[in-house]
C-alpha positions, 0 to 999 in steps of 0.5 A: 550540483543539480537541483535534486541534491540540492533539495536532498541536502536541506533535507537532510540537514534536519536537526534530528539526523545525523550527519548525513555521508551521501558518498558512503551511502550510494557505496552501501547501495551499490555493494548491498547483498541482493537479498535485500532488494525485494526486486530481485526475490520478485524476479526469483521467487517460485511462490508468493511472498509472504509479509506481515505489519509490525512496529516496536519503539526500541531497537531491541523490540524491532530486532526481537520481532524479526527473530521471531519472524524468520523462524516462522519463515517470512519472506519480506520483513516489515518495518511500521512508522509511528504516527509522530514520524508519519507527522514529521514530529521527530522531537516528540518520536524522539522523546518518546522513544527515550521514554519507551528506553528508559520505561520498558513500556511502549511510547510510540506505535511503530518504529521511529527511524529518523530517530534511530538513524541509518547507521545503527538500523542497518546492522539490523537489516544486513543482520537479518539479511531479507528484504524490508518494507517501509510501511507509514502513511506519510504525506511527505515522507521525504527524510524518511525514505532517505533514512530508510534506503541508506539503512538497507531498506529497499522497498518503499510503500505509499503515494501521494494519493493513497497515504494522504485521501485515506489519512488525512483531513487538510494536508495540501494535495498539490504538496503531496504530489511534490514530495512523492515525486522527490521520492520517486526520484531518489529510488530511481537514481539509487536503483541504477547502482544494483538491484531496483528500488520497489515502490508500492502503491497502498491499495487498500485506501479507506479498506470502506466500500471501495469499488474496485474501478477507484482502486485500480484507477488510483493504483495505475496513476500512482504507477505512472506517475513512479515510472515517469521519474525513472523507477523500474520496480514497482507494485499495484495493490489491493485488498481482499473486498469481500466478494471472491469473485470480485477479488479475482475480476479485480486482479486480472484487470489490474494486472493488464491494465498495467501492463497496458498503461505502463506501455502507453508511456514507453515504460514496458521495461519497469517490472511491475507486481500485483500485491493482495492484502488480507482484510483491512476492514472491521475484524471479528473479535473472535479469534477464531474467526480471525484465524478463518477470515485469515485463511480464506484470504491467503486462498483468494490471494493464490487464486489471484495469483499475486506475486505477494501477500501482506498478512493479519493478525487474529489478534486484529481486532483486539490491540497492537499484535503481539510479535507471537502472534504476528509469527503465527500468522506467517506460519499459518499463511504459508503452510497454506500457500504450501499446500494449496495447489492446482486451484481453478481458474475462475472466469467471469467475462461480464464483470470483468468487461464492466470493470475494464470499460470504467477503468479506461474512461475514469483514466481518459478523463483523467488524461483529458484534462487541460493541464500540462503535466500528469500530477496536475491532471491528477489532482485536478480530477480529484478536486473535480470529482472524477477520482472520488474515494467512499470514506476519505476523510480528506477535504478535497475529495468529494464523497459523493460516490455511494456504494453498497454490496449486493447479493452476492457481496459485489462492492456495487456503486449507486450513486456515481458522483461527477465519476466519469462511469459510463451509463451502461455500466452504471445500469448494470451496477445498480441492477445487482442491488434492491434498490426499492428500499426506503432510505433508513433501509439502504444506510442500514445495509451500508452500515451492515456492509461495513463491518460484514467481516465482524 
């Protein structure tokens, strides 16, 4: 027995999971239909696929939003966590989801999987018959993922960096890093049975004044670091940053920086996609304004050119959305991809040269570190600082990056940190912003800039 399923089996041997059939299961995986694999729409689809957020507690509220969705024409279904699942606290998600049974009220802000069990969750997803994305949060997502991939849920969100650096205060990085390669290495043995398994980084991260060099550089490691252990599907993500130009610039560096690092390790065969998030930050509380802010993303995605976009709801700001509401806006977002078409190419060579130069010297001091495998380079450069996250709440990560939004609302770094950005960039950086302010004045503006959307 290799040492893999050996660590697969004491997982599995949870008290909260039923008897786990690992032969019955790699039989499922082998024989599902290939609608149930987002890898294969991404190699099929002649249009961006469209994938809202949800979560209910019961079964009958989970299967109740995904019929509202396909009638509003989804492309990938979602499936939310609840936070105690995300904690790995199944016996209280158990006892709230026999709560939310018996009550008709919901207990839980999401769906409880492990507590559900795959053999009941996948008359569900082979019911509806689309691809479904696991979207959690959670540092050590081990038994989820398995529960997950035997219910027919192939499509798995998350890494150890962007679900750990946004969400949490004191969980140990290093163990992060372990149990995301444990993922990594189950989708990557499931997907030598069909269609791949897709993995996808969380670009949005803390969605505060991000610059995009941070994102990008957090997003090609996670990369490496899934293609590494064999995965073959994977997708690169961020979310819309305020600034149009910038959200364009930030695509197509993206997408040839990871092209071009994927083949640094030999990986040019793993397919790899770029995904665009409609506003993560604060939203307007009027819907209206929800409704526009919505719009004007799905346009920035088609001029991206992401292969898929994962939508909001006008009631964002207000409360968990309602299924009516989430149905709408798949409706809306693809009448509007529908109808958008021969958009112009957008170009600025300057921006885009500036953000390539700092990616490219943030991953060589990256991989300039002495130790001897990739995650530990990578968490090394995370204590050290090189990597550092505006607003992570984390106690690793430094928070000594400060960035503010210039005139044109460009995400623009001002105070650099131990980040590695080269002084020339740095120069141009700061150039774009007024910086001949008292310092009340510039936390303002960072606040302002916040909640710009608002």
């Amino acid at each position: 027995m290799s040492q893999l399923q050996e660590e697969r089996e004491i997982i599995l041997g949870n008290e909260n999971v039923d008897s786990f059939d690992f032969d019955e299961v790699r039989e499922f995986v082998r024989g599902a239909d290939e609608q149930l694999f987002i890898s294969h729409h991404f190699d099929t689809a002649q249009k961006m696929l469209v994938q809202p957020r949800g979560g209910f507690p019961t079964y009958e509220k989970q299967f109740s939003l995904y019929e509202f969705f396909v009638d509003a024409n989804v492309d990938v279904l979602p499936l939310t966590i609840d936070s105690n699942t995300r904690l790995n606290d199944y016996t209280t998600a158990r006892k709230m989801l026999r709560l939310s049974e018996a009550n008709e009220i919901d207990m839980l802000n999401g769906y409880p999987l492990v507590n559900h069990g795959y053999r009941s969750t996948r008359k569900m997803m082979t019911h509806f018959n689309h691809p479904v994305s696991l979207r959690h949060g959670t540092p050590d997502a081990r038994l989820l993922i398995e529960i997950a991939i035997a219910s027919g849920i192939f499509e798995i969100e998350g890494g150890p960096i962007t679900y750990l650096l946004p969400y949490s205060k004191n969980f140990p990085l290093d163990k992060a890093f372990l149990y995301w390669k444990y993922v990594e290495r189950v989708c990557a043995d499931y997907s030598i049975l069909n269609k791949p398994i897709n993995r996808e980084s969380f670009g949005p991260l803390t969605a505060t004044l991000v610059p995009p060099s941070i994102t990008i550089v957090i997003q090609l490691l996670e990369m490496l670091l899934s293609l590494e252990e064999g995965v073959k599907s994977f997708s690169v993500s961020f979310a819309q940053q305020g600034s149009m130009i910038q959200d364009i610039v930030t695509g197509k560096v993206t997408r040839a920086l990871a092209d071009y690092y994927a083949a640094q390790i030999g990986c040019e065969d793993a397919a790899i996609h770029l995904v665009y998030h409609q506003w993560m930050g604060a939203f307007p509380t009027n819907r209206d304004s929800a409704d526009q802010l919505i719009n004007m993303s799905t346009v920035i995605a088609s001029m991206v050119g992401a292969d898929k976009i994962i939508t909001k709801t006008r009631e964002e700001a207000v409360g968990i959305p309602t299924k009516e509401a989430n149905a709408q806006t798949v409706a809306n977002t693809q009448y509007t991809l529908n109808i958008l078409g021969g958009l112009p190419a957008i170009l600025d060579e300057q921006e885009e040269e500036i953000l390539t130069a700092e990616v490219h010297a943030i991953m060589e001091a990256v991989f300039n570190d002495p130790a001897d495998t990739l995650w530990r380079k990578v968490f090394n450069s995370i204590k050290n600082g090189i990597i550092d996250v505006p607003f992570s709440p984390h106690i690793i990560n430094h928070n000594e990056m400060i960035t503010i939004r210039d005139a044109q609302k460009n995400i623009r770094i001002i105070k650099r940190g131990n980040v590695p950005i080269p002084d020339r960039c740095f120069e141009y950086e700061k150039s774009c912003c007024d910086l001949n302010k008292d310092t009340t004045s510039i936390v303002n503006d960072i606040i302002h800039d916040i909640g710009i959307m608002q």
